[in-house]
C-alpha positions in Angstrom: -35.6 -17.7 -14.5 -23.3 -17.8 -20.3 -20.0 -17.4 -22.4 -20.7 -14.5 -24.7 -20.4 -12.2 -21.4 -21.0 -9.3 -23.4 -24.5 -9.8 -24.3 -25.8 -8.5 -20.8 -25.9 -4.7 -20.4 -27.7 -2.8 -18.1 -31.2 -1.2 -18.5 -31.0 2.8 -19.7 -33.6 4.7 -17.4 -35.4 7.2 -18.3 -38.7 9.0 -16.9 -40.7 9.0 -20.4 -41.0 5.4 -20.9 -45.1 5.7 -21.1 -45.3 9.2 -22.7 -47.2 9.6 -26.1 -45.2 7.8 -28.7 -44.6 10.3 -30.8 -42.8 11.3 -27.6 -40.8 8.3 -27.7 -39.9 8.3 -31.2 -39.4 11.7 -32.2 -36.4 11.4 -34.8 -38.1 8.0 -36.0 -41.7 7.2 -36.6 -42.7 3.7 -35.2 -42.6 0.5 -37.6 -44.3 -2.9 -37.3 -41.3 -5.7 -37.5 -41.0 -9.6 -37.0 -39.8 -10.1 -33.7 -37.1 -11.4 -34.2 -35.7 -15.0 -34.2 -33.2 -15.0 -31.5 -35.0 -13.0 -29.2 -35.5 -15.9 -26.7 -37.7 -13.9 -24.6 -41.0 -13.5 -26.6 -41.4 -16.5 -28.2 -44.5 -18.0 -28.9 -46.4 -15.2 -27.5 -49.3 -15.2 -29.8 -48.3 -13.1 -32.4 -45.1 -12.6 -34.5 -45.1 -8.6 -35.6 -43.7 -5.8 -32.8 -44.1 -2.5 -33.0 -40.6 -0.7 -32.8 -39.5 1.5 -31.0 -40.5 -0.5 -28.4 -42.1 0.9 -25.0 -38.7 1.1 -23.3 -37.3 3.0 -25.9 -35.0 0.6 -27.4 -34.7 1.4 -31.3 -32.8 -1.0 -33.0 -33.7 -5.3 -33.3 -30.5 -5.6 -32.0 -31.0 -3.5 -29.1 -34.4 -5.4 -28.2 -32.6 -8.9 -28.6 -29.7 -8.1 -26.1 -31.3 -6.4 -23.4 -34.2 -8.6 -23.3 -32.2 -11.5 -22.8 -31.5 -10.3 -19.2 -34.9 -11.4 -18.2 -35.1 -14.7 -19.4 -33.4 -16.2 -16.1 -36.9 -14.5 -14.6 -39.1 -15.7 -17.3 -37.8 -19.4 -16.6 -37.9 -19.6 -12.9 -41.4 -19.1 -13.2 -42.4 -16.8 -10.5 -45.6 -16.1 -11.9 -47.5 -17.2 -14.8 -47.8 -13.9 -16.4 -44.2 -12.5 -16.8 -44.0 -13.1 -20.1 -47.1 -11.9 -20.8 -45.9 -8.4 -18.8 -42.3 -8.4 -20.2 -43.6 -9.2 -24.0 -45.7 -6.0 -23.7 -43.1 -4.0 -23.1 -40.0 -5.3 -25.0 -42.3 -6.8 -27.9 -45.5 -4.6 -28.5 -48.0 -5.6 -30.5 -47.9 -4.1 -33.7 -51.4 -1.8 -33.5 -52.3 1.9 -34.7 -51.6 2.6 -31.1 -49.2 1.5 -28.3 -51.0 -1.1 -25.8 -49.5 -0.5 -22.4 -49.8 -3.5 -19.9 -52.6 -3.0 -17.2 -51.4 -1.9 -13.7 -53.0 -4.7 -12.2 -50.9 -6.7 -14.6 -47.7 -5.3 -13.3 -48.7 -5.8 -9.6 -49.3 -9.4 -9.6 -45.8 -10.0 -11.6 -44.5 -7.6 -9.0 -45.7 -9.6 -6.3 -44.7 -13.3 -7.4 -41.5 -12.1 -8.9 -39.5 -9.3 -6.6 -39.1 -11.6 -3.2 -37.0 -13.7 -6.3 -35.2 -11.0 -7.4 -34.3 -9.3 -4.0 -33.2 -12.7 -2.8 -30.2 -12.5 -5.9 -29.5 -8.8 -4.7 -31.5 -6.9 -7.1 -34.6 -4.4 -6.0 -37.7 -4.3 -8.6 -35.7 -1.7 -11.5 -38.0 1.4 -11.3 -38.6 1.4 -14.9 -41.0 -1.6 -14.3 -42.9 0.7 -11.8 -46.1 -0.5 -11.6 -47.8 3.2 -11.1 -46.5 4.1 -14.5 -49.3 1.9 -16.2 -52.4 3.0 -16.9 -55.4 1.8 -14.4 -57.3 -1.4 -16.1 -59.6 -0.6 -18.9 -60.4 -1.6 -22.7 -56.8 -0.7 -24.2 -54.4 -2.2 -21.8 -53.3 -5.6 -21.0 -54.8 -7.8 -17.8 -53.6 -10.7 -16.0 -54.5 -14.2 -18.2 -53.5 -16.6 -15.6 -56.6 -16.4 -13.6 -57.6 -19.7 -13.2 -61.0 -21.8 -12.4 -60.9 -24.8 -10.2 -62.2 -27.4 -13.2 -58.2 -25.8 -14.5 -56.3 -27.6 -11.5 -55.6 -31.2 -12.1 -55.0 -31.6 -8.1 -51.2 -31.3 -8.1 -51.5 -27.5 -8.8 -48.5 -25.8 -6.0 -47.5 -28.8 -4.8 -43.7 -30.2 -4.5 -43.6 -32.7 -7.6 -45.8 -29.4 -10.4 -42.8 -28.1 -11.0 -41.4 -26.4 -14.3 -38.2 -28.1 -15.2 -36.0 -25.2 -16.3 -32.2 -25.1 -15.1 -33.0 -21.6 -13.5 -35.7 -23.2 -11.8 -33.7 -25.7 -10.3 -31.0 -23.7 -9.0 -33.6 -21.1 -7.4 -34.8 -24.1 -5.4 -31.5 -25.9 -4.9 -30.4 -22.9 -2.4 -33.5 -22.9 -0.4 -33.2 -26.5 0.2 -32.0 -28.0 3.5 -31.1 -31.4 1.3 -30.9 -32.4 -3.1 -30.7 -35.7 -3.6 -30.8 -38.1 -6.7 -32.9 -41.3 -5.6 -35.1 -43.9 -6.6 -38.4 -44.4 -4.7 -38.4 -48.3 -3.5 -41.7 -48.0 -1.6 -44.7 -45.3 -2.0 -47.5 -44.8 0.6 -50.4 -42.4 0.7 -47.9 -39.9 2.9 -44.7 -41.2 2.6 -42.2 -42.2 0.0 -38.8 -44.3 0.8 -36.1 -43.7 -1.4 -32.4 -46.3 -1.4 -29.2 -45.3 -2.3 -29.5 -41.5 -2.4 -26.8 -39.9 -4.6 -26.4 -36.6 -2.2 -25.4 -33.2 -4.0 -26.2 -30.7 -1.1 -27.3 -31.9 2.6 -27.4 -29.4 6.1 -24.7 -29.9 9.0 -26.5 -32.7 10.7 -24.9 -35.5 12.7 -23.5 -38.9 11.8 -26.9 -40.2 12.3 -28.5 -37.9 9.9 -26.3 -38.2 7.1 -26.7 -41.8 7.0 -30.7 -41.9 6.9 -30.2 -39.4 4.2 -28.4 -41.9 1.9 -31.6 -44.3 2.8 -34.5 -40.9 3.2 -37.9 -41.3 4.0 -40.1 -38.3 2.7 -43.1 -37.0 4.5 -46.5 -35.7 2.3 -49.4 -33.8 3.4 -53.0 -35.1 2.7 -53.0 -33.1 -0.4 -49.9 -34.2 -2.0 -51.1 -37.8 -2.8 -50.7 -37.1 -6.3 -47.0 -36.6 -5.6 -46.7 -40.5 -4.1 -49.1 -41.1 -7.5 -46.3 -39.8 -10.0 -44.0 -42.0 -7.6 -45.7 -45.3 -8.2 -46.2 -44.4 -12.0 -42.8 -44.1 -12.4 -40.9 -46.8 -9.9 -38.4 -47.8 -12.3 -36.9 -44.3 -12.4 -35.0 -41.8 -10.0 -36.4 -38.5 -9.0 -34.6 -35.6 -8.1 -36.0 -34.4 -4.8 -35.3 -31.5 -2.6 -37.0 -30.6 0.7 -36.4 -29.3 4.6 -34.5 -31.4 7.2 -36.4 -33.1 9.6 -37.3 -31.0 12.5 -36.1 -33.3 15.4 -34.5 -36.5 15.0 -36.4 -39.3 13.7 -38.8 -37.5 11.5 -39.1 -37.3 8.0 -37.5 -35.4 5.5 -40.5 -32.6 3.8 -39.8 -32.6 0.0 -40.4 -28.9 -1.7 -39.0 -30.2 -5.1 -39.8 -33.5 -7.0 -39.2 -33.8 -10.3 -38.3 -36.8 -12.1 -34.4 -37.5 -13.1 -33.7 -37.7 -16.7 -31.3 -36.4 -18.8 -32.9 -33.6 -20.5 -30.9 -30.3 -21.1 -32.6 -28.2 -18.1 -31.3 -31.0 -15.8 -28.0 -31.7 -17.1 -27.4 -27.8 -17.3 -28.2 -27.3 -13.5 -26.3 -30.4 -12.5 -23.1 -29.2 -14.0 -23.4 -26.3 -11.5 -24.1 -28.2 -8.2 -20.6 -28.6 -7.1 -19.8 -25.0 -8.2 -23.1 -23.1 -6.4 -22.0 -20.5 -4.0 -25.4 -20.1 -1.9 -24.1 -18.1 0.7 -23.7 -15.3 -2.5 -26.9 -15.7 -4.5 -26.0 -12.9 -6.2 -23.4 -15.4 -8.3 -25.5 -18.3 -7.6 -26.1 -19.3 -11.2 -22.9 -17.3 -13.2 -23.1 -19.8 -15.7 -26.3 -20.3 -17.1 -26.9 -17.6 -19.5 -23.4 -18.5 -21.4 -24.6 -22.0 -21.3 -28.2 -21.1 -22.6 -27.0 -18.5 -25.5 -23.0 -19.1 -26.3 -22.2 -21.2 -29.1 -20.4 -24.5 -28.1 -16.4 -24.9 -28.7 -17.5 -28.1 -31.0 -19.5 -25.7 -33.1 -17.2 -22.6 -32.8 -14.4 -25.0 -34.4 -12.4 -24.6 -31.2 -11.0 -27.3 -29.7 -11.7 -27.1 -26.3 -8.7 -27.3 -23.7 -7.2 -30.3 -21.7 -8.0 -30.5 -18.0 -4.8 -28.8 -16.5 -3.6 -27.1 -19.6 -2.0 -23.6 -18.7 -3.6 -20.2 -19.9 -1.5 -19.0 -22.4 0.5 -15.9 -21.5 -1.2 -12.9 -22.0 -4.8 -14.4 -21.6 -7.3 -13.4 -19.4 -9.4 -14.8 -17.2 -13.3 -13.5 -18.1 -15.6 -12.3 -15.7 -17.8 -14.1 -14.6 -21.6 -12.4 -14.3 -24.8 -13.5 -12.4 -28.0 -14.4 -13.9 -30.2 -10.9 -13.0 -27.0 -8.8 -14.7 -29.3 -6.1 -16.7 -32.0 -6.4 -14.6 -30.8 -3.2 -12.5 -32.6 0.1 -11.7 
């Protein structure tokens, strides 16, 4: 759920987001626009025309293109499958003769999948997503769509290897986990999989012992994970990037949380630049870097030429601030 800095400002609050829109609009009377291109956020949502001002009172395309893309670091680690859905309603009405507020119930369940996330980087639920400011279910609000039926779950559904593969994703997992390693799976059983020559990129404080094993690891599944050791045989040729709990005495398995196969998409090759640099003691900074990598413009593209490894800052030159993923997502 990074090098134009500037992008990222923080959320004006105000106590009449969910008055009557003439309310919200006095000066200017409400329009029906494209969304527009660049607004990352509310893509592919269903339908392409917003209704502007939008429902938290940003006028401008502009305005509704920068601050939403403060959420997308939310929207992509995926802590429910209806924050777009809830975030969209807000920052990118649909364009009707009336404003369609998002259900309360709607808000709850994002509320509840999404702020343990949030408060983990620092940042309480902002109070102008307060759920008690929507109206009660009904005809003309939006409800929760991610209610699913049991012929919907293909039997891996919350297990370690149904993951979404999004950088943000990645590093929201990497600093829960005891271990991440790069490995190929040499042997797959029913509950276990045995990996050879690990790559390591994060591993506890264990002993001699344990370090070792971890270069060789042994993975324990529950019953219900067999689909896990499935993907694992459909795919022996290839490495998995796996990430899990250390053993709790010596001798027992390591318990993946995170299995995703290794390739070199641009998710994966934009988290693994930041492994050596994660700071998960302040998660607040954990993941500085990925909005400039998601939105700035590369050097190559800019026409810059980037600088040699060692090369001096010019006199005068300062260093940028560096900003955290949730910056703009504040109360």
């Amino acid at each position: 759920m990074e090098k134009l800095l500037f992008l990222f400002c923080s959320f004006r609050v105000s106590m009449c987001y969910f008055a009557d829109w003439s309310m919200l609009a006095r000066d200017k009377q409400p329009t029906c626009v494209d969304i527009p291109s660049n607004m990352t956020l509310c893509q592919n949502i269903g339908y392409t025309k917003m209704r502007l001002p939008n429902l938290v009172e940003h006028d401008t395309l502009h305005e509704v293109s920068q601050q939403s893309m403060s959420w997308i670091p939310l929207l992509n680690i995926k802590c429910h499958a209806d924050t777009q859905l809830f975030l969209c309603s807000l920052f990118s009405p649909v364009c009707l003769e009336r404003p369609i507020y998002p259900c309360r119930s709607l808000c709850q369940k994002v509320r509840a999948g999404c702020e343990g996330r949030m408060q983990a980087y620092g940042f309480p639920w902002p109070a102008m997503l307060d759920c008690d400011k929507f109206p009660q279910d009904n005809d003309m609000c939006i409800t929760a769509q991610s209610v699913k039926t049991p012929s919907d779950d293909n039997g891996c559904t919350g297990r370690p290897c149904d993951q979404h593969v999004t950088a943000e994703n990645i590093l929201d997992n990497f600093c829960r986990a005891d271990f991440v390693v790069k490995v190929r799976i040499r042997k797959v059983k029913p509950k276990k999989l045995i990996g050879k020559k690990a790559q390591v990129f994060r591993a506890w404080k264990g002993t001699r012992e344990e370090m070792r094993a971890l270069r060789n690891p042994k993975f324990s599944l529950k019953t219900d994970e067999k689909c896990c050791a499935d993907k694992a045989r459909d795919n022996k040729k290839g490495k998995f990037l796996v990430m899990g709990t250390k053993p709790s005495k010596l001798g027992d398995d390591l318990r993946p949380t995170f299995i995703v196969p290794w390739s070199k998409s641009k998710e994966i090759k934009r988290a693994r630049r930041m492994f050596k640099s994660m700071d998960c003691s302040n998660l607040k900074e954990t993941s500085q870097k990925i909005i400039v990598d998601t939105f700035a413009p590369r050097s190559s593209i800019t026409g810059d030429k980037r600088k040699r490894r060692g090369s001096r800052r010019q006199k005068g030159e300062r260093k940028k601030k560096s900003h955290s993923i949730w910056d703009g997502i504040r109360n």
